[in-house]
C-alpha positions in Angstrom: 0.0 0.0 0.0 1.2 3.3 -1.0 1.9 5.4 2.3 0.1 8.2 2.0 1.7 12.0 3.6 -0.4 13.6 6.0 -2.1 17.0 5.3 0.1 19.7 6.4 -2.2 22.1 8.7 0.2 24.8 8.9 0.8 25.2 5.3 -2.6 25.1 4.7 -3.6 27.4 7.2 -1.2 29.8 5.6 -3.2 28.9 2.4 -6.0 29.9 4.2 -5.0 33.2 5.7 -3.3 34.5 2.2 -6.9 33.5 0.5 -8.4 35.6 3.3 -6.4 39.0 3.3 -6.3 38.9 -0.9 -10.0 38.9 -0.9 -10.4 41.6 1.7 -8.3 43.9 -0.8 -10.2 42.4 -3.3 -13.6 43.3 -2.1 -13.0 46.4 -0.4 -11.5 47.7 -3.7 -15.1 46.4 -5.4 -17.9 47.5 -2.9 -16.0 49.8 -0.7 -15.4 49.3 2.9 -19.3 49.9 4.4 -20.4 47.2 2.2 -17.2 44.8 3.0 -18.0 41.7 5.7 -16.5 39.1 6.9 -19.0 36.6 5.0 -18.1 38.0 1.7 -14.5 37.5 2.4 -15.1 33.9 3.5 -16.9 33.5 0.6 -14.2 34.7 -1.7 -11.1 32.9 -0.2 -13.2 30.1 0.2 -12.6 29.4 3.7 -15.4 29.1 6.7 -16.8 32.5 8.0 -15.7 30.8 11.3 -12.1 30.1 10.3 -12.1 34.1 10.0 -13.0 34.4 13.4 -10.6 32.6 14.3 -7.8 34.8 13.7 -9.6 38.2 13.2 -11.9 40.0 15.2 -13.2 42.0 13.1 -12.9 43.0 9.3 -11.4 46.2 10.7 -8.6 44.3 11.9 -8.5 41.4 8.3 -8.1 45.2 6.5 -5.4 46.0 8.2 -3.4 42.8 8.5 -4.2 42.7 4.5 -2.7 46.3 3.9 0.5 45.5 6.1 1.1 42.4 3.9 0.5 44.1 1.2 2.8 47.3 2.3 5.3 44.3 3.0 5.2 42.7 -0.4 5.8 46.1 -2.0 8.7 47.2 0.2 10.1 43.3 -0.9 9.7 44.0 -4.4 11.6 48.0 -4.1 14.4 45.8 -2.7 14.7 49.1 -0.4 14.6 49.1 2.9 15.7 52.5 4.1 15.5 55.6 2.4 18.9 55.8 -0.1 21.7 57.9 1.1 23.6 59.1 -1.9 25.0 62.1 -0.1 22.4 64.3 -1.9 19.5 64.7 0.4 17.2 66.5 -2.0 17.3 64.0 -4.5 16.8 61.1 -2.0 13.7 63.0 -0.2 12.5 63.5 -3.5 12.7 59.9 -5.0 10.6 58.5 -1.7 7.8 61.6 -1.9 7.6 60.8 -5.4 7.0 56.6 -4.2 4.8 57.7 -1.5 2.4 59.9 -4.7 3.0 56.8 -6.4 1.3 54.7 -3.5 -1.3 57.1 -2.6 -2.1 56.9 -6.1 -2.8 53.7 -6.8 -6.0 52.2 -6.5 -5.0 49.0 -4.8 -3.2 51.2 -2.2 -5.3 54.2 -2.0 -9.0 52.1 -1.1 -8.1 50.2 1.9 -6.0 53.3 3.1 -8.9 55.6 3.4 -11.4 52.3 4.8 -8.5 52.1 7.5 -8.0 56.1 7.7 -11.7 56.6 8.4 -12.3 53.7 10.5 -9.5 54.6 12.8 -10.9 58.0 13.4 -14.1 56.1 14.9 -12.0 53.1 16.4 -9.2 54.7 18.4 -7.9 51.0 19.1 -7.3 50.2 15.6 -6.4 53.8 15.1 -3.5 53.0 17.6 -2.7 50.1 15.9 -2.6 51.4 12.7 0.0 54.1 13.6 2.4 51.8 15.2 2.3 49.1 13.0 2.5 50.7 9.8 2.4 54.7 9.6 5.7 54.7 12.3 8.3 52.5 10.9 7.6 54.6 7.8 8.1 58.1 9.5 11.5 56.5 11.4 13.2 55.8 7.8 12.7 59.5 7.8 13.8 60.7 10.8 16.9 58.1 10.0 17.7 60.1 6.9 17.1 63.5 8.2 19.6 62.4 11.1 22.3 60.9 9.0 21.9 64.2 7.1 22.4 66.3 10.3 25.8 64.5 10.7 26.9 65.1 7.2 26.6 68.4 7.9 23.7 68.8 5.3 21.0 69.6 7.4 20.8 72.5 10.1 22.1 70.6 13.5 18.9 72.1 15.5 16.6 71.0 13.2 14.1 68.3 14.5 13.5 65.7 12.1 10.5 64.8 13.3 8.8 68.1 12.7 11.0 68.4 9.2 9.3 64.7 8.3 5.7 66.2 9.0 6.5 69.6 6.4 6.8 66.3 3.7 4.0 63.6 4.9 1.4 66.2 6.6 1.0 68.2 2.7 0.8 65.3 1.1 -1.2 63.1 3.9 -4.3 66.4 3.8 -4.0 66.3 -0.5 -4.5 62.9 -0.2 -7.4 62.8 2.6 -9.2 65.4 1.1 -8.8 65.5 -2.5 -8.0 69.5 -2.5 -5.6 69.0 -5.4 -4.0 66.0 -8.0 -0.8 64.6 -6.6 1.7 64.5 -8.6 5.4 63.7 -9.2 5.8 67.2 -9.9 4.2 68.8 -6.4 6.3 65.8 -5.2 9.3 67.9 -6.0 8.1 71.3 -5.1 7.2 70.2 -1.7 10.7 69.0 -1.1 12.2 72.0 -2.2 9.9 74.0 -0.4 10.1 72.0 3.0 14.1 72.3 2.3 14.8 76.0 1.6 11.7 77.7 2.9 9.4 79.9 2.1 10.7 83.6 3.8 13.4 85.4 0.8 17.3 84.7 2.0 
């Protein structure tokens, strides 16, 4: 008799919980994230509404554990994983400002963001969650650069680089949120000028 190799539950599972968080960016990207639930995403990745429970509490929390892995799978692909220090700090802000209107840009990035933006101004504990998981590491590579910059003698020794990181993200975070204006590779650039030299005549 020909011995036959058990089932592997872990891979499977992994099956399982891939299935699940590619169906939640699926789905939120076709019916937005009001009409999103935890049986439609079941349904999708073909797994039991209950094995969803399992893991998630909510489809607040499969959104967000979908975004980080997919957040995860693009910094994998950009081979990158802090921001390039090639001496010239203009250029370097303005090739990750320019990634970041890239992102923001992008269907596939830009739905789930809002879903998670909104529903963390309603749901301070994913809110929270939401920050430190994902929106922190990111500003850090910033501060990183801003500091490394600093010692190079390229940036202004009193300067804090968390406030200098906010003059780049905040603009582009409100465009973003609110629609005011297109983002663009090109406001990309002038905000990093603008954030570098200032506004006041020298």
């Amino acid at each position: 008799m020909a011995h036959k190799t058990a089932p592997d539950a872990g891979r499977r599972s992994e099956r399982s919980r891939r299935a699940t968080l590619e169906a939640a960016l699926e789905l939120v990207g076709e019916v937005g994230y009001p009409k999103l639930t935890i049986e439609a995403i079941a349904a999708r990745a073909g797994v039991g509404k209950q094995t969803i429970y399992r893991w998630w509490p909510s489809k607040a929390a499969v959104l967000l554990d979908a975004f980080a892995a997919l957040g995860e799978q693009a910094a994998a692909e950009a081979g990158e994983s802090e921001i390039p220090d090639t001496g010239d700090l203009e250029a370097d802000l303005k090739l990750v400002v320019r990634a970041t209107v890239d992102e923001l840009t992008s269907p596939r990035y830009d739905v789930p963001a809002r879903a998670l933006a909104a529903e963390g101004v309603v749901n301070p504990e994913l809110g929270a969650e939401f920050v430190a998981r994902l929106l922190e590491p990111s500003l850090q590579l910033y501060v990183r650069r801003l500091r490394a910059a600093q010692e190079a003698g390229q940036a202004a020794p009193h300067l804090d680089p968390r406030v200098a990181l906010e003059l780049l993200v905040g603009p582009i975070t409100h465009r973003w949120l609110l629609r005011t204006l297109p983002l663009s590779h090109a406001y990309a650039d002038t905000l990093v000028e603008t954030a570098l030299h200032g506004i006041a005549p020298r």
